[in-house]
C-alpha positions, 0 to 999 in steps of 0.5 A, spaced: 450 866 373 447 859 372 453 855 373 453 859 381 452 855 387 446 857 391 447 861 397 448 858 403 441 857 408 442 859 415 438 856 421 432 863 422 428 859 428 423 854 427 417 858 423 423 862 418 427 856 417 421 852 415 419 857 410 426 857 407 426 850 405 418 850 403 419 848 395 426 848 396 427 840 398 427 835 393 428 829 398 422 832 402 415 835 402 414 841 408 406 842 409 403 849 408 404 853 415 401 860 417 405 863 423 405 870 426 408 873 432 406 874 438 405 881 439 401 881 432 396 875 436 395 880 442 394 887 437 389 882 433 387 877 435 382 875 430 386 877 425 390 871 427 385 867 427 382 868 421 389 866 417 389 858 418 382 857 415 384 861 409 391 858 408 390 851 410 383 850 410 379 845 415 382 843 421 384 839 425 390 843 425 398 842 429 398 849 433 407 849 435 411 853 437 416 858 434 419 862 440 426 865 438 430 862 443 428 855 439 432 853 433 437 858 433 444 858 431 446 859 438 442 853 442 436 849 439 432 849 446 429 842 443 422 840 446 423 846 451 416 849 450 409 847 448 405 844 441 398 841 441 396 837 436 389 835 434 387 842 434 379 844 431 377 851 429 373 851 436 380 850 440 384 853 436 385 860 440 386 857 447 391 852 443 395 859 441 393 862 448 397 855 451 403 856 447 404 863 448 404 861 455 410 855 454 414 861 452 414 863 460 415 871 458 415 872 451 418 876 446 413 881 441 417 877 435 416 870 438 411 867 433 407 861 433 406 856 427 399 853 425 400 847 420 395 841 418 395 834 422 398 829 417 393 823 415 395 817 414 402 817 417 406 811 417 413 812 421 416 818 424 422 821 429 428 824 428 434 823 425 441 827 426 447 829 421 451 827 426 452 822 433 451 827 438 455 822 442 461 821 439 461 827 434 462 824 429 459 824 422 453 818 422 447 818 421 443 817 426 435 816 425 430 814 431 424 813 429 417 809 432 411 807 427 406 811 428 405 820 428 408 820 435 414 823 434 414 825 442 415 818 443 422 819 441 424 825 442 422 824 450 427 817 449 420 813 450 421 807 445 423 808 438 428 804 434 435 807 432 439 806 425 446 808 426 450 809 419 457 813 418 458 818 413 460 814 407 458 807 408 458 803 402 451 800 402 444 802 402 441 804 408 434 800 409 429 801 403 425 805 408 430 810 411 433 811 405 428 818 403 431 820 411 437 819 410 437 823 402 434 828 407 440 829 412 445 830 406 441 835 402 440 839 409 447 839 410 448 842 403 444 847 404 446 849 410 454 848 409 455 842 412 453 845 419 450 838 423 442 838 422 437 835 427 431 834 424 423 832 425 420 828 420 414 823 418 412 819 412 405 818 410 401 814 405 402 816 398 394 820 397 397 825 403 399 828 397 393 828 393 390 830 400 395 836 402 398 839 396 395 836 390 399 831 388 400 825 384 405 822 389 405 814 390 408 809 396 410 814 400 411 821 402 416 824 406 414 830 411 420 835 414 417 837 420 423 841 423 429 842 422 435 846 427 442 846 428 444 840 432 450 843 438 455 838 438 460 839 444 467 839 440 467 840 432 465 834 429 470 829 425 471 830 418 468 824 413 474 822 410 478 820 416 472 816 419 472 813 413 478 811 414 479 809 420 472 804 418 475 802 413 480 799 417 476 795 423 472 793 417 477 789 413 480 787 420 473 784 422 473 781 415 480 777 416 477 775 423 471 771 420 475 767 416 477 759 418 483 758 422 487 752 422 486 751 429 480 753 431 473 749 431 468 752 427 467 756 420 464 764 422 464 768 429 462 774 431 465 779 436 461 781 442 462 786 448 458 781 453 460 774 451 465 771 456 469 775 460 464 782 459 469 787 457 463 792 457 461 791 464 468 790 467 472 796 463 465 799 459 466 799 452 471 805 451 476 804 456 482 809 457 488 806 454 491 803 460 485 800 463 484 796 457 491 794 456 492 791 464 485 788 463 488 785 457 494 784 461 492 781 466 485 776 464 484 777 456 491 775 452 493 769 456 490 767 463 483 766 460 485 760 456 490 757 461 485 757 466 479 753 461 484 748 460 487 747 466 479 745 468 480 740 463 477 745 456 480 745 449 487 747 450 486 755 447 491 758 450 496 763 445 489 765 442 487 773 445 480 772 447 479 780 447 481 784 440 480 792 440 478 795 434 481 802 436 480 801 443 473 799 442 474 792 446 470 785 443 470 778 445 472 774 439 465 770 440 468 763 436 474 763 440 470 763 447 466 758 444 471 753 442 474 754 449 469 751 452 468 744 448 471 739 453 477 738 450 476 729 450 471 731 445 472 728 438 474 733 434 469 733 428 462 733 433 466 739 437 467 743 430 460 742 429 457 744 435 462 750 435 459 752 429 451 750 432 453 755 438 455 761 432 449 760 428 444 760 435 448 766 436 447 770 430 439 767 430 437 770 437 443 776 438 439 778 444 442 772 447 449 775 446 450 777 454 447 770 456 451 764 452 453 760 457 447 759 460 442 759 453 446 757 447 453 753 450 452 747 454 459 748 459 458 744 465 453 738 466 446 739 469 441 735 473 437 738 467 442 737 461 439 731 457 433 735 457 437 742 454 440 738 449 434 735 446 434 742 442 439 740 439 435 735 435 433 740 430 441 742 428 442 734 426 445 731 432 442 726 433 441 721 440 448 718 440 451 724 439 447 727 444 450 722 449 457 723 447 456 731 449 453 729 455 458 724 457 464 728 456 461 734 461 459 729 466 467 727 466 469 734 466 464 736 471 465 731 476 473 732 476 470 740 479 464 737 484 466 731 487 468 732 494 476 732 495 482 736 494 479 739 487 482 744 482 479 749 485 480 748 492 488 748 489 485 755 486 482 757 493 490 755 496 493 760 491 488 766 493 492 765 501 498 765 497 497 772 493 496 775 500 501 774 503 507 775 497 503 782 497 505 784 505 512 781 503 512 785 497 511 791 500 514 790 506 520 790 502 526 795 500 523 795 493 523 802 488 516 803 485 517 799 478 519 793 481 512 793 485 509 795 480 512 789 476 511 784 481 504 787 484 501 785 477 505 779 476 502 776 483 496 778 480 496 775 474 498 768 478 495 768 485 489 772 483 486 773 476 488 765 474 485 762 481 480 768 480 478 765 474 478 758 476 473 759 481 468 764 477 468 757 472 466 754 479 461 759 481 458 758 474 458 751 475 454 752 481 448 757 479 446 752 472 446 746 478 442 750 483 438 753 476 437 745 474 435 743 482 429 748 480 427 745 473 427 739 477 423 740 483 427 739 488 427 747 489 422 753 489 424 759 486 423 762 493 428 756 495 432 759 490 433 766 492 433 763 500 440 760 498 442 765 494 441 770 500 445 765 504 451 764 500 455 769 505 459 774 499 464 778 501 459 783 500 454 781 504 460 782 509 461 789 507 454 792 510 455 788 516 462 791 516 460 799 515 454 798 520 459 795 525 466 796 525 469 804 526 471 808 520 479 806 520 478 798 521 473 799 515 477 802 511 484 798 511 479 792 510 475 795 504 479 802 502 483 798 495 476 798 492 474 803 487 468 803 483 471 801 475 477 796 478 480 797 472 481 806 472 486 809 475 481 815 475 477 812 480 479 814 487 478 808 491 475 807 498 481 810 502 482 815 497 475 818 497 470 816 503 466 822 504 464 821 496 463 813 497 459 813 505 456 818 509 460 817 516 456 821 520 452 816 522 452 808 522 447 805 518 443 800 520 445 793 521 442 788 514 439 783 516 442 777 519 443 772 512 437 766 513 441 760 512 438 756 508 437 748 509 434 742 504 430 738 507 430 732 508 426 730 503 430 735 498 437 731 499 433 724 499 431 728 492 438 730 490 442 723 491 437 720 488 438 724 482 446 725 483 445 717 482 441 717 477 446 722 472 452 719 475 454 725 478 460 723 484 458 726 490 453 726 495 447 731 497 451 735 503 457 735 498 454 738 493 450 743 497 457 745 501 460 746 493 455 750 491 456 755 497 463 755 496 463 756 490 459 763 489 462 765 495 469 764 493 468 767 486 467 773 489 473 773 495 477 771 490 476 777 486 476 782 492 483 779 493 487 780 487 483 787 485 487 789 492 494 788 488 491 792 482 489 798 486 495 798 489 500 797 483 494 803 480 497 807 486 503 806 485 503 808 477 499 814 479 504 817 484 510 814 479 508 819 474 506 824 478 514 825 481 515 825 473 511 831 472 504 827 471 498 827 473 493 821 475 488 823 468 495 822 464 497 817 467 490 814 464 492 814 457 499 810 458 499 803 455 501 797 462 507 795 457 511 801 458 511 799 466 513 791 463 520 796 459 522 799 466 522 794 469 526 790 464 530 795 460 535 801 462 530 806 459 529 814 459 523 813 463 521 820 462 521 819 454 518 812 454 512 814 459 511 821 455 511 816 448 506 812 452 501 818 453 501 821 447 500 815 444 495 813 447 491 820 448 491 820 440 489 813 439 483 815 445 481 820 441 479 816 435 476 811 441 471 816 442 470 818 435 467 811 433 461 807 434 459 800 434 454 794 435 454 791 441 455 784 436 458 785 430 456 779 426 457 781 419 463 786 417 459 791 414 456 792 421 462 796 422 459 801 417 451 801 419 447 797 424 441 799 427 442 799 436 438 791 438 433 791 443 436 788 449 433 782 452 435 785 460 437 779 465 431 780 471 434 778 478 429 776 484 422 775 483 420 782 486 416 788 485 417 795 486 416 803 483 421 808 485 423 813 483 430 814 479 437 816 481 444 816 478 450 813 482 453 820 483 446 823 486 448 821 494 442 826 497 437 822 493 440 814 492 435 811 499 428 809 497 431 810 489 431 805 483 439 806 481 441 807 474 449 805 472 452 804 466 457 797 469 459 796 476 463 792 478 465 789 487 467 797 487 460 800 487 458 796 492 459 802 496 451 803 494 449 797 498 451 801 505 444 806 502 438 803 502 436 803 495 430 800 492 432 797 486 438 797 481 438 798 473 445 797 469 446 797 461 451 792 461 452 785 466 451 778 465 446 773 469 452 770 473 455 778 473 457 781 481 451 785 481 446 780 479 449 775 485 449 781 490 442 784 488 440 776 489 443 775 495 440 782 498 434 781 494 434 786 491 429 787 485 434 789 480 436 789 471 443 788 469 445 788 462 440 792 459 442 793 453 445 801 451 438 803 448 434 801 454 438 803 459 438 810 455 431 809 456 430 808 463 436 811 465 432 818 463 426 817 466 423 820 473 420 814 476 421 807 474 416 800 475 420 794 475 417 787 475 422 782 475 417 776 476 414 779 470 420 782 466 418 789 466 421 795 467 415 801 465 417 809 464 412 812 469 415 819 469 
């Protein structure tokens, strides 16, 4: 009947499944192709030979393989076995010799496909159905310009576009063949997720190839097989649902707000306070909510202000979009306006620093020290002189430059300033904590008052000090700009400042296990995760304790010369900075290692309560993996309500077990800057923060890999003070896909010395995290795949 649906294909290996679509796809060509099986090249070598000239005329040819354990249903085996391109008639039978070799012991009725190279080839790569991360239908399409699809599929370069099922836009004009293809493809073979090879070529490849009239460009399939998802894939309409969604919230968040400074934002998981490095970028529901509980819904903006910032408080700086947490960009902004700044120059200068933004969003992990001016600097009137092309001109200039003076000179002159009060507030936390537990208490009222204390004694002092923290490294950045310091000055006094963590080697290598442990064991890689065993927890996962490791070496301590403090007072002068030398040498230690104590301080009362949850849903007949998918809130009910807590705590799980569910099925930009990003966005190219001036080449090694972590570059997605258990190796570099210039690591790998590149971005840490053997040149920022 001419009305029926064709047949379903099926996937038949490369070579057969090649065949089937050759003529049959509209969207796409498939080059003429000669194969036969291996025992037909082992009864009749010259047979086989004869066969590629005469169906494919003169070389150079691609010799593939087409081996029956690759692109079939049941497994792809992509890239497990061998083809050689560039293939003359003089090579082609050690060529086919090779490939059969790759097959290790062939099957008689493996095949081996020959093909004509394609000329003139524009782009190529390889595109999917389906995100085989999240398992959810979006197009995925990465691809290189040139012939070496091999670049790609090795995870070597390429760019990536990224686009859901049924967005309502157009991909870009060149991608949009390859994506018609993946539909087409999907229709053939009954919507079974599809992985493809593909390559564009200049339009007269027709002419060259087949005889045709084609014009622009030509697409080429080049393979195509099942692409094995790990859980059935999402269906469309529900994705499309759930983007619609975040879409329109998205939309609603970039409009004006009566009291907010600046027209537009953006949403970004670096900016600010890092969600992505602190609790990743999809975190189970109850590390969210308490990150959110205890820094993003309030505590953030209480501490901007009361360190003389606009006043944001009531303004949650962390919105999610089903789990997917993001800095509101705009509210970051405004919050570090110095609150005596008039009004109209402030809204321009928040409008100024979103612009920047969306300009160069490979700034977005670095805006307080690249696009926002938050504290004075030594080297500030020189850094404002880019605003001359924004429109703000010299008295303007000076007026942003007075009010952080003000605002700066309130934190570094000597005396008892705010974050001296921040530091006192630090003691205290520590000795409510000891009370606390020393107290006949039931576990709810700890678990309340452990967070509570957390949130008072901890996360708000914590962030008054990490401000001053900040504060001291762009001052000590500015002594360099200036000359009064070298870089290797800079990274002497950065290997002086005497952090916790520095403590901790020299602890692991002097103190015995106990002591040890009862000083360190709160700390648990992912502050945040109830699922992360902490030290005390776990410590054969996290030390070696079958012999000490060697001592560090002693800090050096750094000391200005006499001329280097003659230089800074003259320069505090000159910039009207009220403190002295020796003063402000003594703020900047200070102030770096005081931010890193005090987050060691409250990530105690943290890990405690997250104990204390875990042991109080076990006695209701939850484990520790359940209890990770509750909301903190249902914890803040118990304490106050006369609630059922079976019931109210076994809502909370489900609830959070299926919102998770549609965490793990989304995907979305690092910077979201337009609401149609939410539906189609290609991945960026990071720009990684480079920490020392170092050089190594080492191989590479993941931070589960204990055997293999000395002497080793290590890759981890974040890290935060509970992965400093990696520094008792003696590990030869560190690569992370997400932390800021001033993040934990970043100051631990400067105070180590330690060559080092955090915030690489997802696609480069993909990228380097997959290789064999790295070579990291900080100095000249870049990270080579060598195996």
């Amino acid at each position: 009947m001419s009305g029926a649906a064709p047949a379903p294909c099926a996937y038949a290996g490369k070579a057969a499944t090649l065949a089937l679509l050759r003529g049959r796809l509209r969207s796409a060509r498939v080059a003429p192709l000669v194969c036969f099986s291996v025992a037909a090249w082992r009864a009749d070598r010259a047979g086989c030979l004869a066969r590629v000239p005469a169906g494919l005329g003169r070389g150079p040819w691609i010799v593939r393989s087409s081996c029956r354990r690759e692109d079939a249903g049941a497994a792809s085996q992509a890239g497990a076995f061998l083809s050689l391109a560039d293939v003359d008639a003089a090579g082609l039978a050690r060529a086919v010799e090779r490939v059969v070799a790759s097959y290790g012991a062939p099957d008689g009725a493996d095949e081996v496909l020959v093909q004509p190279m394609l000329r003139r080839v524009l782009r190529s790569g390889v595109a999917f159905s389906h995100d085989p991360n999240t398992c959810a239908p979006y197009r995925v399409v990465n691809w290189t310009e040139g012939a070496d699809t091999s670049l790609v599929t090795a995870g070597a370069g390429g760019r990536t576009w990224q686009q859901a099922a049924r967005a309502p836009l157009a991909p870009p004009r060149p991608l949009a063949p390859v994506l018609a293809l993946l539909e087409e493809l999907l229709a053939l073979f009954a919507g079974a997720p599809v992985d493809c090879e593909f390559a564009v070529t200049a339009a007269d490849q027709d002419r060259d190839q087949e005889g045709g009239r084609g014009r622009g460009e030509t697409l080429w399939l080049l393979q195509a097989r099942p692409l094995l998802l790990a859980r059935p894939p999402e269906a469309e309409a529900a994705q499309a649902e759930r983007l619609q969604r975040i879409h329109d919230k998205v939309s609603r968040g970039m409009r004006p707000h009566p009291f907010l400074m600046g027209g537009n934002t953006a949403y970004g998981v670096m900016p600010d306070w890092n969600p992505a490095e602190i609790i990743g970028v999809r975190p189970l529901p109850l590390a969210l909510s308490l990150y959110r509980d205890l820094v993003t819904d309030a505590i953030w903006a209480y501490q901007r202000h009361n360190y003389g910032y606009r006043n944001l408080r009531s303004f949650p700086l962390m919105p999610h979009f089903f789990g997917l947490p993001y800095i509101d960009v705009r509210l970051s902004f405004n919050s570090f306006i110095p609150a005596d700044l008039d009004d109209a120059l402030a809204g321009r200068l928040v409008d100024h620093y979103v612009g920047r933004l969306l300009a160069e969003p490979a700034l977005h992990d670095k805006v307080e020290f690249d696009i926002v001016f938050s504290c004075y600097t030594l080297d500030l009137p020189q850094r404002l002189r880019r605003l001359d092309a924004a429109g703000f001109g010299a008295a303007e200039q000076g007026a942003i430059a007075d009010s952080l003076r003000r605002l700066t000179n309130r934190i570094v002159q000597p005396g008892p300033g705010c974050w001296r009060q921040d530091a006192a507030k630090i003691d205290t936390l520590e000795l409510r904590r000891r009370t606390l537990l020393a107290a006949p208490a039931d576990p709810l009222e700890r678990i309340y008052w452990l967070l509570e204390d957390a949130k008072r004694y901890g996360t708000l002092p914590f962030a008054g000090l990490a401000r001053a923290g900040f504060i001291a490294v762009q001052i000590l950045q500015s002594l360099v700009a200036a000359g009064v310091l070298s870089p290797a000055d800079y990274d002497a006094f950065n290997a002086s400042a005497g952090t916790v963590a520095g403590q901790m080697a020299r602890d692991r290598a002097a103190l015995p296990r106990a002591a040890f442990l009862a000083r360190y064991g709160h700390l648990r890689p992912g502050t945040y995760n109830i699922l992360s065993p902490r030290y005390d927890e776990a410590p054969e996962l996290y030390f070696d304790w079958r012999q000490p490791p060697r001592p560090p070496a002693p800090d050096a301590p750094f000391t200005p010369s006499g001329a280097q403090l003659r230089h800074v007072g003259a320069l505090l002068e000159t910039h009207g900075l009220r403190t002295g030398p020796a003063a402000l040498f003594d703020f900047l230690r200070q102030a770096i290692a005081l931010r890193e104590s005090a987050k060691f301080a409250f990530t105690r009362n943290l890990s405690d309560a997250l104990a204390l949850i875990g042991d109080y849903g076990a006695h209701l007949g939850h484990s520790r993996e359940d209890m990770a998918y509750c909301d903190i809130g249902v914890f803040h009910e118990l304490h106050v309500a006369a609630a059922e807590p079976a019931r109210l705590l076994r809502h909370s799980i489900d609830a959070g077990r299926a919102r998770h569910a549609e965490t793990l099925a989304t995907s979305l930009p690092p910077l979201i800057t337009r609401p149609d990003q939410v539906w189609a966005f290609e991945w960026p190219a990071s720009s990684p923060n480079f920490i020392t001036q170092r050089r190594v080449v080492a191989p590479v090694a993941h931070s589960g890999q204990r055997g293999r972590l000395a002497g080793a570059i290590v890759c981890i997605p974040h890290a935060d003070p509970g992965f400093d258990w990696l520094f008792a190796y003696p590990i030869a570099g560190l690569v992370t896909a997400w932390g800021g210039a001033n993040s934990h690591m970043a100051i631990r790998a400067g105070e180590l010395g330690l060559p080092a590149v955090i915030g690489a971005g997802e696609a480069l840490y993909r990228r380097w995290s997959g290789a064999a053997r790295l070579r990291i040149d900080c100095a000249g920022r870049v990270v080579e795949v060598l195996a």
